[in-house]
Structures are given as C-alpha cells and as structure tokens.
PAVEX-54283 format. One record per atom (N, C-alpha, C): x, y, z; residue in one letter. Coordinates in steps of 0.1 Angstrom, whole numbers, plus 5000, padded with zeros to 4 digits. Example, Ala and Ser with C-alpha at 12.3 -4.5 7.8 and 13.67 -1.06 7.14 Angstrom:
<atoms>
513249435078A512349555078A513249675078A512849785071S513749895071S512950005079S
</atoms>
This chain:
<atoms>
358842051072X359742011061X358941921052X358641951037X358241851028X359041751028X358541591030X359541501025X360041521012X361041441009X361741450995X361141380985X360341210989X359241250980X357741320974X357641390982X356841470980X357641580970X358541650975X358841750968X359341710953X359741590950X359941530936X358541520925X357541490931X356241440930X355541590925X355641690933X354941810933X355941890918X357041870919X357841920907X357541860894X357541740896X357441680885X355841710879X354641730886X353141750880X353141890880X354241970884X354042110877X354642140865X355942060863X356142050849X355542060839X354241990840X353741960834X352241980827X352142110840X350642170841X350542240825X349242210823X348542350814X347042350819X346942440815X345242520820X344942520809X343442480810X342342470795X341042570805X341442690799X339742740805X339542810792X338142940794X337742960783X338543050773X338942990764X340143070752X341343030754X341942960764X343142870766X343342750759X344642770752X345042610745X345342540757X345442390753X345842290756X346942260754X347342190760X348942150761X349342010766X350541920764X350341810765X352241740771X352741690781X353541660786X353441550792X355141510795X354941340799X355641350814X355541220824X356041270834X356341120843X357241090850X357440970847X358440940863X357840870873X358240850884X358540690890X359840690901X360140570902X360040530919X358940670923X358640620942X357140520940X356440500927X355340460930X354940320935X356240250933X355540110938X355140040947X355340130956X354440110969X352540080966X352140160954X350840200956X350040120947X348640100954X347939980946X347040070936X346339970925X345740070913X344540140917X344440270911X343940380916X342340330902X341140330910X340340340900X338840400902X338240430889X337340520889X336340410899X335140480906X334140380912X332640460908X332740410893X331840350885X331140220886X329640170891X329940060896X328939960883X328140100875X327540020865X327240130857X326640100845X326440170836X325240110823X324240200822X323740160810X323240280795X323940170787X323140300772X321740290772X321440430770X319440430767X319340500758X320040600750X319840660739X321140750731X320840730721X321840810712X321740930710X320540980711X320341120707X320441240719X320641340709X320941460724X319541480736X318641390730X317241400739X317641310751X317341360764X317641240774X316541130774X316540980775X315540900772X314040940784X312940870777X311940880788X312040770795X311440750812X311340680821X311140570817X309740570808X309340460799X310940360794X311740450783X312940410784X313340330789X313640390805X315040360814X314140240826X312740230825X311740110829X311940020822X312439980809X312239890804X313639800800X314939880811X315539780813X315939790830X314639800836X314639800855X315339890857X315140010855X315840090862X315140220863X314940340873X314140470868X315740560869X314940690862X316440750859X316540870862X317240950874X317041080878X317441190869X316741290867X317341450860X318041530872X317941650871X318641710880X317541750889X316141790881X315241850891X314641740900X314441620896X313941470906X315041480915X316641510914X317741470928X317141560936X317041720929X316941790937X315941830949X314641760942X313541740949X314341620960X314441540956X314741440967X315041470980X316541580978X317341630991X317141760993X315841850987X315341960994X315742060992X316642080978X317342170976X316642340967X315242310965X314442420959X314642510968X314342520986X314342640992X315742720988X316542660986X318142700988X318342800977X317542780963X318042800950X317242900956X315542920960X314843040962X315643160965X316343120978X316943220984X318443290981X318743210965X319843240961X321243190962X320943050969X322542970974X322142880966X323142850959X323442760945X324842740945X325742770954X327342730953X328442870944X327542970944X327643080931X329043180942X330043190935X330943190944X332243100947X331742990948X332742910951X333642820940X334442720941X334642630930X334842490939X334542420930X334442250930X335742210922X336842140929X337642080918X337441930919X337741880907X336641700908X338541680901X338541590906X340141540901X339741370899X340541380880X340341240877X341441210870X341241060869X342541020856X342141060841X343241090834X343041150819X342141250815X340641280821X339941340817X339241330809X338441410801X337741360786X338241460774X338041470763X338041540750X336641560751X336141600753X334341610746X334241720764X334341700772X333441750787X332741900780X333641960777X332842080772X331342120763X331442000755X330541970747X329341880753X329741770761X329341740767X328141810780X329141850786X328341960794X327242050791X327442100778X326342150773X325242150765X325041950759X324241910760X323241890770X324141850781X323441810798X322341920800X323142060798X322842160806X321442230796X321942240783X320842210773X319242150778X319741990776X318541940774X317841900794X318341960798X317642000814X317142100819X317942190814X317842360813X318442390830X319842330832X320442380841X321442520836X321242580849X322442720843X323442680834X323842810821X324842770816X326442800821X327542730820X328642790822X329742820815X330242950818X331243000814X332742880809X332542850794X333642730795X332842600788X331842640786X330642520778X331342560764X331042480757X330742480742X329542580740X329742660726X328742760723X328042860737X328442840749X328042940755X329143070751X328543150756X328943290755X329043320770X330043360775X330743410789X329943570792X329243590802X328343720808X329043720820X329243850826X329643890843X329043770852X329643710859X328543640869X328143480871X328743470857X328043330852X329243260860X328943090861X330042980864X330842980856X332142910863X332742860849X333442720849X333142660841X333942570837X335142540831X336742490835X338042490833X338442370836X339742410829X340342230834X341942290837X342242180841X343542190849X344042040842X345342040833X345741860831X346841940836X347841860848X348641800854X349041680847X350541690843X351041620828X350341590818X349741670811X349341660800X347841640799X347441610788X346141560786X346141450771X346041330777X345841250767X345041240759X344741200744X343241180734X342841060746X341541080749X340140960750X340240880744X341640740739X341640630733X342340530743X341540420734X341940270743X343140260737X343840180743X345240100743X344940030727X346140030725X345939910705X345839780715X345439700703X345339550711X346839480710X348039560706X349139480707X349639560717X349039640729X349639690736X350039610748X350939620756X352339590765X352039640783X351139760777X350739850792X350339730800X350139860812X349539720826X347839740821X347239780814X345639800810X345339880819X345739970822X345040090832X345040250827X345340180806X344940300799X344240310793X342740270808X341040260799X340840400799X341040460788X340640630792X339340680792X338440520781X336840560781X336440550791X336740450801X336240460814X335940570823X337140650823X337840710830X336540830828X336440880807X335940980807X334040970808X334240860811X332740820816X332440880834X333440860840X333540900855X333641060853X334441110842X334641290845X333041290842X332441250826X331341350827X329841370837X330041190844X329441180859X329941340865X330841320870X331241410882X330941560876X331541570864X331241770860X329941770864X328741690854X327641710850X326641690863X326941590874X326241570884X326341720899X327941730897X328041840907X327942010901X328041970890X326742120886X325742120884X325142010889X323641960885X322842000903X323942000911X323242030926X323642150928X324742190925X325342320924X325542410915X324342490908X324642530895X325342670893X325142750904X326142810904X327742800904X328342700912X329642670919X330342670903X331942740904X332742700894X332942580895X333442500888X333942390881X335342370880X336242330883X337442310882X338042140878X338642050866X338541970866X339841950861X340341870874X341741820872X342541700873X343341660862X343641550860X344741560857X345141410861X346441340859X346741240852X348041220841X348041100832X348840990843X347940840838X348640720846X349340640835X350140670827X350840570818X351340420825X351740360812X352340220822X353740270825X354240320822X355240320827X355740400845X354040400849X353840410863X352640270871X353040150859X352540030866X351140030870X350239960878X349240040884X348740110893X349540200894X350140370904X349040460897X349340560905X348240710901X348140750915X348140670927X347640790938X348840870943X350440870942X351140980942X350641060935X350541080921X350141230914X348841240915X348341170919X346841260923X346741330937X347341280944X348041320959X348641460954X349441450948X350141630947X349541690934X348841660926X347841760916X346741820930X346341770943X345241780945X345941890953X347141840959X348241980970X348742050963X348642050949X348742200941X347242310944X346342230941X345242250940X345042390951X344942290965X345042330976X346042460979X347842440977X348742540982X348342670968X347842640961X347342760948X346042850950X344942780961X344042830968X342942860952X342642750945X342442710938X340542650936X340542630948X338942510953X338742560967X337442550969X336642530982X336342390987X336242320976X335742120978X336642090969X336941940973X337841910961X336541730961X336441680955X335941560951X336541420946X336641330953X337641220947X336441100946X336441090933X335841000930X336440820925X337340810934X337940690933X338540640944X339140520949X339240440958X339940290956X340740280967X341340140967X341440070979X341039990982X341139920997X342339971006X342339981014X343140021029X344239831028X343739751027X344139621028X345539581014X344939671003X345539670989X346839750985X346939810997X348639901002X349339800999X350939841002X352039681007X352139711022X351339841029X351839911038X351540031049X351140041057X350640181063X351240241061X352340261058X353540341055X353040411045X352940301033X352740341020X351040491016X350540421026X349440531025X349840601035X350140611042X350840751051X351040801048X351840771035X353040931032X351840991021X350740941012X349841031004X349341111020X349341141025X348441201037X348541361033X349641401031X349741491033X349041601026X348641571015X347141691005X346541751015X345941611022X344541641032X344541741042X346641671049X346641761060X346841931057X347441961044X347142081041X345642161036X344942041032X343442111028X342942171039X342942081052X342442101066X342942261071X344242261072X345242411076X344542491060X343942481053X343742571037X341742601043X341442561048X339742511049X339142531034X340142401031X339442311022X338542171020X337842141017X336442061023X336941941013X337241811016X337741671010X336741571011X335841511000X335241431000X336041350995X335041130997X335941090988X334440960984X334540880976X333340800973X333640640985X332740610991X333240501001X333640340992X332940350977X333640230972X332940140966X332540080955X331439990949X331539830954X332239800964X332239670965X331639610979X330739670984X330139630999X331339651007X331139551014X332239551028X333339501021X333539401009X334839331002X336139420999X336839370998X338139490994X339239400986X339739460972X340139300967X341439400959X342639330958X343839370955X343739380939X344639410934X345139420918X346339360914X346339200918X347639130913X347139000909X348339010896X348539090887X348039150882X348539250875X347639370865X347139270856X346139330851X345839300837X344839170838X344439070854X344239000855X343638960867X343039090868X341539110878X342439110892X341939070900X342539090919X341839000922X342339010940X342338910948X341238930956X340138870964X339538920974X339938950982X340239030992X340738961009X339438911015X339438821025X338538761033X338138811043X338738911049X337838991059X337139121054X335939231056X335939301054X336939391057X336539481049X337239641051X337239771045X337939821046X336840021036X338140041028X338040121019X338740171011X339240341015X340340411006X340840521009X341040590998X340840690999X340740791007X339140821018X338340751016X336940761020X337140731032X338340651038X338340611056X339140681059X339840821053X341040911062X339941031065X340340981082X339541131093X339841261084X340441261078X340241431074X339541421059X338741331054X338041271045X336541291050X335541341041X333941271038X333541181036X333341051040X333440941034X331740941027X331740931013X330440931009X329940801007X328840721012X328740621005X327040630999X326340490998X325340520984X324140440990X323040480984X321740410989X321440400971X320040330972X318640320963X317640430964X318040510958X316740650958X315340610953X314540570965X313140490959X312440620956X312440760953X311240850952X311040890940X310140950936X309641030923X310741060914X311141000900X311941050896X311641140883X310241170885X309641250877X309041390881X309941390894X309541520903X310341650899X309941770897X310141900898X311541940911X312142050908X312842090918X312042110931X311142180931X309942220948X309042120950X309342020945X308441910945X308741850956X307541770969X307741720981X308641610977X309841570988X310241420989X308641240990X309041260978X307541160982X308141010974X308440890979X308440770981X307740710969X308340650960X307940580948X308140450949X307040360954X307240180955X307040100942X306240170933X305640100922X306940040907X307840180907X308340220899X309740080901X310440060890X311639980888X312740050897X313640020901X314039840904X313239800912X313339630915X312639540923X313039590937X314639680939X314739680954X313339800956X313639850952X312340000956X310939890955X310539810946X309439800945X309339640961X310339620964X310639540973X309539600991X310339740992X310039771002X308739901002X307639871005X306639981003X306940081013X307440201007X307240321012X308440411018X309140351014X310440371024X311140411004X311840541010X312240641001X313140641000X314440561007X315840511004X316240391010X316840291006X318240171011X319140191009X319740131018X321140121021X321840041008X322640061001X322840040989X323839920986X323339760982X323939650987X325539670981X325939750973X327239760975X328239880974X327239980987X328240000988X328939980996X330140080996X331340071007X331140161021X331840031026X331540101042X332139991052X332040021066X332839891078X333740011084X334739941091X335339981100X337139991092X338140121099X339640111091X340440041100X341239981092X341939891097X343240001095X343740111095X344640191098X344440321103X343140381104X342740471111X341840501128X342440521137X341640511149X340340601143X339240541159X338340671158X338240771161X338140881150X338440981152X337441071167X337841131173X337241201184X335541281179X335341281166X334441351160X332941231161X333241121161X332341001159X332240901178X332640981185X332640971195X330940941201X330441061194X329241071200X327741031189X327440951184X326540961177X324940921182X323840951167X322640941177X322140811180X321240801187X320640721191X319940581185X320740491194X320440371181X321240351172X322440371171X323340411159X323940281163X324640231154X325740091148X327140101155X327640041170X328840091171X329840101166X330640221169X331640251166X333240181176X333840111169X334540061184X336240141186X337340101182X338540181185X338640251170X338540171155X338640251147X337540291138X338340391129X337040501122X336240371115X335040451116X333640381108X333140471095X333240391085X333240461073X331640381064X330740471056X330740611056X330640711066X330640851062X330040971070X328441021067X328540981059X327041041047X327140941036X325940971028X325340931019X324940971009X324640910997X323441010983X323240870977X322440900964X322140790960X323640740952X323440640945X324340590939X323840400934X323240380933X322340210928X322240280915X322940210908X322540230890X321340210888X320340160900X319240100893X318340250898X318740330902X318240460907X319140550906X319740570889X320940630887X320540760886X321440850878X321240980873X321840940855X321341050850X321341040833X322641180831X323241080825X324241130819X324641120809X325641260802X325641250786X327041260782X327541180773X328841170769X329241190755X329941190749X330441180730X331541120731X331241030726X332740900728X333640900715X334840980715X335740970704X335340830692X335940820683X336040700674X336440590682X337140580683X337740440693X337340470707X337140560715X337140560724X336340470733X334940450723X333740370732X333940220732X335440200729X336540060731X336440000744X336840130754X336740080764X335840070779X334640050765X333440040772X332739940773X332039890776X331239780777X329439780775X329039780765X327339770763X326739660758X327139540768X326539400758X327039370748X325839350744X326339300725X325939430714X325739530722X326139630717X326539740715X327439770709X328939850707X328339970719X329040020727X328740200732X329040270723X328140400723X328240540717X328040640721X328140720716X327740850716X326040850723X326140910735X324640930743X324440930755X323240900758X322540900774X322840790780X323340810789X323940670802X323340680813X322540610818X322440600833X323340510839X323840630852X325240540858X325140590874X325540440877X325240470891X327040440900X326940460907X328040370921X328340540930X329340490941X329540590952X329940740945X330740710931X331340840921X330040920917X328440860918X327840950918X327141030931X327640970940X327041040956X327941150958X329241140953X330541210961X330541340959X330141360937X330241480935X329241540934X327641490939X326941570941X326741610955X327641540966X327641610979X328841710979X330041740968X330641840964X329841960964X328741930958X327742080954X327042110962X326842010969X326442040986X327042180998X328342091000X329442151007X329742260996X329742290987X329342470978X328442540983X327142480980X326742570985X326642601001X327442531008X327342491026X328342671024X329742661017X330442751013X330042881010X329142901003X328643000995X327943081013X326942991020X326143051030X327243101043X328643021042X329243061054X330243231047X330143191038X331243331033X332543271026X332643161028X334043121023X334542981025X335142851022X335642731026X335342701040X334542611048X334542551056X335842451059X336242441051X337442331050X337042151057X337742071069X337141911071X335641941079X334641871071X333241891078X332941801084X333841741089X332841601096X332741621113X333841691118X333441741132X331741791129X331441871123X330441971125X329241851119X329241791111X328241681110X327941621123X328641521130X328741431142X327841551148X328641681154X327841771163X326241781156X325941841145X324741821141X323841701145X324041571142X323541471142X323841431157X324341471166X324341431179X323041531189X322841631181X321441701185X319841621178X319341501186X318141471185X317241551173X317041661182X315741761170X316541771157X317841791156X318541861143X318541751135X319141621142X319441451132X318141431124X316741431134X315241431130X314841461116X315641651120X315241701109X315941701094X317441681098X318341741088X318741641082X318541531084X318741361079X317941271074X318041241067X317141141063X317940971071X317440951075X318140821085X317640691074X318640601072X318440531063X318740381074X317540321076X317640141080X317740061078X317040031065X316839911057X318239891046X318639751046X319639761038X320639701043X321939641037X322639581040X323939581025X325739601027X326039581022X327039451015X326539331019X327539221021X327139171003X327739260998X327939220978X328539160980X329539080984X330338940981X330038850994X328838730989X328338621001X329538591007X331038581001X332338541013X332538601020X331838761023X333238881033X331938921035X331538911049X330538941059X330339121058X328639121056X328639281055X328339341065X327239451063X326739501077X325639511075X324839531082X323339631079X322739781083X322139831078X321539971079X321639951096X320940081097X320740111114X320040211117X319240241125X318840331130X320040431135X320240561131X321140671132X322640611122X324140671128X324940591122X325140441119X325440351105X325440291105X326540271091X327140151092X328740131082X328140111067X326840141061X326240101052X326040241042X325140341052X324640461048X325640581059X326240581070X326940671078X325340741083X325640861085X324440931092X322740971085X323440881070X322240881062X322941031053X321441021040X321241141036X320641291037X320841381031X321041531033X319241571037X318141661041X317341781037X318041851034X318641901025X319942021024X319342151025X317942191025X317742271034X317742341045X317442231053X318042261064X319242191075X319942111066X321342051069X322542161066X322442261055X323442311054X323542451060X322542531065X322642601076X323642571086X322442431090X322842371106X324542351107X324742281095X326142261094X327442361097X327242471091X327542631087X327842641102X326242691106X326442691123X327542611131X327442471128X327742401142X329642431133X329742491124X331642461120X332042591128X331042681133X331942801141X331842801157X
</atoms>
C-alpha cells in the first residue's frame, strides 16, 4: 500500500510533467504542497567554484595555476581511473541512461553541453544544440517535474525563504550533464528536475523523492545520480526521513543503481534555521542523506594529485609539482582524502550486512552504517572544467569576488562532482552486464573483501583527513575502508567487470 503521502506527492509532480527532448516543447506548471514541513533544505553540494575564462576555449593549466589550482578535461579524469581499455573495447555506457535529478535545472544545458563536447571533442548527443540526431547516437532530454522555471535570481524585494538561487542550482546541472557524459559518453542522459518555490519553505526532498519514483516505476534510468544532501541530524525526525525511503526501496525491486554525493562539509553537519540566515552547526559529527541510506552509493571526494594534462590511455602517474599546495604537500601519492569531504558514521541507519566484512586494515565499522562507499575526485583545487551561459541576471546568484560571473569556464569542485561521474561508471558497469544492476554496494564490499581484487581494482586512499570544522572532530584516511575516502577510488578497468561478476 502507498502511503497517502506519497500518493498526494506522486500526483501532484505528474501534474505537472513535461518532457523537453529533441523537438519537444517545454512546458511550465506550479505545484504546491502542505506535508513538507517536516523536511530540512535540500541543497546542491557545490563546494567551490572558480571563473577562468569567458570564451568558448577551455583555459590553459597555465590559467587555472595561477589561481592554485590544476584543472581536469575529460581525457586527464579518464586517464586517472583507467577508463581507455573500456572505450577500446567498446563500453562507454552506450545503451543505458543516466538520470541526474536537480532543482530547477538550467536554460542553456543544451547549448551548454555542446560547447563542452565541442571544445574536448567528446561524443556528440542526440539533444545538443546544433547537433544533428544519427541511428545510435546518445541522447540528451530533460524531464521538468512541475514546470521549468527561467535561470533567474529572486528581485531583491523578494519575500521567499532564498532557496530561489536558480544560478546555483544551474551551475550543479551543467557539473553533472557535462561530467557524467564526460566518463560515459555513450550513456543517455536524462535530466530531471523539480521546482522548490517558497511557498514550499526550505523543502524539496518530498518532490525529488517522487520525481525520482516516477523515474524508477516508468523504467526510465539505469542510475539515477543525486547530487545533493542534508544532514541526517537536520531532520525534526527519523520519521521524517523514513517516509522519503521509499524511491530507493523501489529502485532496488526496479535494479536501479542510486548514488548520492557524501557532502562538502567534513564530518560537520549544520541545520538551516532560520532560512535566509545560514544554520546551525551541530557539535558532534555526522553524515548526510541520502549518501548514508544502505540502499544508497555513498560517493565521497579526494584531491586528484596526477597529470592533468594526460591523454585518455595515458598511465595513472602522480603529479607533486603541479598546484594545489595539498598535492604539492605530499610527494608522490596520486590522491587524498579530501579535507571536506563527507563521511563518519549514521546516526539512523544500522550496519548494513554488506560492510560486515572489509579489507584489511580498514577503519572500524561499529553498529551503524559507515559512510562513504567510494570515492572520485572532488577538491576544487583538483577540479574538472566546466562550461555554462549564465542568463542576464542569472549570474546574480553567483559569487566571483569582485568580479561579476559570466558566461564561461568554471573549475568546480565538491562531492556533486564525484557522484555523477561514478553515474557513468555504473553505465557503463550496465552496459557490460546487459542491463541495470540496480543497489551495488553488496557487490563492492564482496569485491574489496577479495585481497588480490581490492589490490587491483582500488586505488586505496590513506593520507588525509576530513575534520573541515576544527569544532566537530573528523576522521582520517586508512588503509582499506575508511569514513573519509570509503573503499577508495575506481581502476575502472578492471573494477567494473569485477563488480558485474560479483552482482550475480
């Protein structure tokens, strides 16, 4: 039996649906609910951002060195986590679809996308600006679930709770399109969103909860991607996150595969009261959710020290010299544990039976779940380059110093960019099994509980520590699992075989 809020919730965001794929209008509807107040504010985990150029050219290193930072393309990630043999042999995610679910969405992604895709020379997709649709090709679509608002800030005599940053918002979509077709360039694209007006307070995770169980009961995705998060502690209630549960439990019965980003604030976890007027710390550690529910990925983020000037078949090779100071900190060591991200132990979820067993040396696990599961990069200061077109007003609700944002190249980092490129992962993990794997984290544990396979298929991440707020005690790296990095990062080479294998 669906509860009754749920079945209110699910009606109301179908109301409201329109589909934007290629030659489809747009459409635009309001939708307006009064179960939300249970729920704390839902937000993008963006954890920094910088402008490096205006033009459709992505900046050079030189560039993105000269305000400490080096800056990944798609073929440097790819070299990193091993993903040339995959492309050789034809697994690219080609087949599957990725749905990335955000608030508002953007006006530009289409256009957007295919500058990215342009000036990197990643495959094009079906659904780009100026591309032309061939048999075969990806495609890129969108899904708005109530409507689709313009990419504008609030007037400054607005009343709202300020949670209608939509530039923010469309800063996080063109991370997530552009990153998880950037590892996956085959995989469709599916991008769905939900309007958060004020007159749903600072709410959003009911309708993104049931956009995501449309998603799912429409058989719609193979991965779905959540790139956002709110403390476990930031509820009024277990109750209150209880009752979103239920997406997940149907993705699991659907084998559909649910990441989520583990959170930009180290171990800290800090409420949203009042709106409008920042939050509260809490004083103990704790993890955020959706990234700490067992039927969850929990992604969290390292400092990618290697070549960011490396080719796709290019070896994983260790860059000490290059900016930030953390890379140039540690000689030789090709990732850290990323000082904020998210990670620790749930304070509403036991441990799940799957984390029972981990390898050797690993950070204990004690009665409840230990969050992350995995890893990717995510340190702005070891970002990826991303491209946006910021409406007239839009770049309002942006922040570039003392100087205005625009239209251009951003290096941006936090857990929102680990999440949706381990989406393109678990695509192509998809693509090699024949169809949706659906919750992967049993089959991880088992992987990484085999010695030879952890060795090979992981990159084990020790160094590092996430205690970003000196008040709320962090953790540190670890040999095998650990609450900072989880089992570490992908070879996706030979991780997503292994994986494949150990889900049957």
């Amino acid at each position: 039996m669906v509860p009754s809020v749920r079945r209110r919730l699910l009606a109301a965001v179908v109301s409201g649906l329109t589909l934007a794929a290629p030659g489809a209008a747009l459409g635009a509807s309001a939708v307006t609910s009064t179960t939300a107040a249970a729920y704390p504010q839902v937000r993008p985990t963006v954890a920094e951002y910088t402008q490096l150029s205006t033009a459709n050219t992505p900046p050079t290193q030189d560039q993105c060195g000269s305000v400490g930072r080096r800056c990944f393309t798609p073929q440097s990630v790819q070299a990193a986590y091993d993903l040339g043999p995959l492309y050789t042999a034809g697994d690219d995610g080609r087949g599957m679809t990725i749905a990335i679910v955000d608030s508002y969405g953007s006006d530009t992604m289409a256009h957007d996308l295919h500058v990215f895709d342009q000036a990197f020379g990643v495959a094009p997709m079906c659904g780009e600006e100026a591309v032309t649709c061939t048999p075969g090709m990806p495609s890129f679509s969108e899904l708005h679930l109530q409507g689709a608002p313009a990419t504008v800030a609030p007037p400054p005599t607005s009343k709202g709770t300020g949670q209608e940053d939509k530039a923010a918002w469309a800063l996080e979509v063109s991370l997530d399109v552009e990153t998880a077709h950037a590892v996956a360039p085959g995989a469709n694209i599916l991008l769905v969103t939900t309007t958060t007006a004020e007159t749903l307070g600072v709410q959003g995770f009911p309708q993104m909860m049931a956009a995501e169980d449309y998603v799912v009961q429409h058989h719609l995705a193979n991965v779905i991607s959540q790139s956002f998060a709110s403390g476990e502690g930031a509820f009024s209630s277990t109750a209150a996150l209880q009752n979103l549960r239920y997406a997940f439990q149907d993705a699991s019965n659907n084998g559909v595969t649910v990441l989520g980003s583990s959170g930009d604030n180290g171990s800290a976890i800090t409420t949203k009261t009042p709106v409008k007027k920042g939050g509260t710390t809490l004083p103990d550690p704790g993890v955020e959710w959706p990234a700490s529910d067992p039927l969850v990925t929990g992604v969290g983020g390292t400092y990618l020290c290697t070549d960011a000037n490396a080719g796709t078949n290019s070896a994983r090779t260790a860059d000490s010299s290059s900016n930030p100071a953390t890379c140039q900190a540690h000689p030789g060591q090709a990732e850290i544990g990323w000082t904020d991200g998210g990670g620790g132990y749930s304070s509403v979820f036991a441990r799940p039976s799957y984390q029972g067993t981990l390898p050797a040396g690993s950070s204990a696990i004690g009665a409840m779940r230990g969050v992350p599961d995995v890893s990717l990069q995510a340190s702005a200061g070891t970002g990826m380059l991303v491209y946006i077109s910021l409406p007239p007003d839009g770049d309002s609700g942006l922040s570039c110093g003392s100087t205005a944002c625009s239209t251009g190249w951003y290096d941006v980092g936090g857990t929102s960019l680990a999440c949706p490129q381990w989406a393109g992962l678990v695509a192509i993990a998809d693509q090699l099994n024949g169809g949706g794997l659906g919750p992967i984290n049993p089959a991880l544990y088992k992987v990484a509980a085999n010695p030879a396979q952890y060795a090979a298929d992981f990159n084990d991440i020790t160094i590092g520590n996430n205690t970003a707020d000196p008040s709320v005690p962090g953790y540190p790296a670890s040999t095998g699992w650990d609450p900072v990095t989880g089992l570490g990062t992908p070879n996706a080479a030979l991780l997503l075989p292994d994986l494949v294998a150990a889900s049957h």
